[in-house]
C-alpha positions as CSV (number, residue, x, y, z in Angstrom):
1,X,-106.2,-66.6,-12.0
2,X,-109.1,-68.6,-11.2
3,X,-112.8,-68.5,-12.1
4,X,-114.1,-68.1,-9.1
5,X,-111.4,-65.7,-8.3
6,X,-112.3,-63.2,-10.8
7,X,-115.3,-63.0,-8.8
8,X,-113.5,-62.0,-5.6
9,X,-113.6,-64.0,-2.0
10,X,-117.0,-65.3,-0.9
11,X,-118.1,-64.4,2.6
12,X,-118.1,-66.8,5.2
13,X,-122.2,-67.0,6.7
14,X,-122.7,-67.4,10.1
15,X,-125.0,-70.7,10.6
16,X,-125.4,-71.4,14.1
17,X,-124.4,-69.7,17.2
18,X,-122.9,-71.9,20.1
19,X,-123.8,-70.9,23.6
20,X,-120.9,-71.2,26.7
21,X,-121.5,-72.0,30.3
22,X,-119.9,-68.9,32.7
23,X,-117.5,-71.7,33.8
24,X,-116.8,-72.7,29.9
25,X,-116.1,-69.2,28.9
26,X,-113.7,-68.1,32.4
27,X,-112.0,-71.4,31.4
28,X,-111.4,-70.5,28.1
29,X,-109.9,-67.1,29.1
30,X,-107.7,-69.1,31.1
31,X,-106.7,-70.9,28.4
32,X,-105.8,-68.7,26.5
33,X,-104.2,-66.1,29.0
34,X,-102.1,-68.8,29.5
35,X,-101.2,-69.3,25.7
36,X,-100.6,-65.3,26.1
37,X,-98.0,-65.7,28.8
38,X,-95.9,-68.9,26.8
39,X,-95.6,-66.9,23.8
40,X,-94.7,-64.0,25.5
41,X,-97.2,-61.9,24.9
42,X,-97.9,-61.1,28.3
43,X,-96.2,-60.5,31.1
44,X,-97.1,-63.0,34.1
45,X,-98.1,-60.0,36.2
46,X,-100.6,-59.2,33.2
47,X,-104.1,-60.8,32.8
48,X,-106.9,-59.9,29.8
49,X,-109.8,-59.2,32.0
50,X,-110.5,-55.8,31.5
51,X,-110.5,-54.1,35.1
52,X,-112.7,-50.9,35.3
């Protein structure tokens, strides 16, 4: 085992914060709705919005 093992995993810290556009984010969800559906995750009829 390793030195820095025996110590356990260091924690990733968070050092900046990156801020999205409303058309950035919905085109990421497309993105990756779309990655959803080729890897059959989803059905095409299925979307991850969450309706209310």
């Amino acid at each position: 085992m390793s030195e820095e093992l025996k110590y356990g995993i260091p924690r990733a810290i968070c050092i900046g914060e990156t801020k999205y556009t409303k058309e950035e984010r919905e085109k990421h969800d497309r993105d990756f709705e779309k990655i959803l559906k080729d890897y059959g995750v989803l059905n095409e009829n299925e979307t991850i919005k969450h309706e209310e």
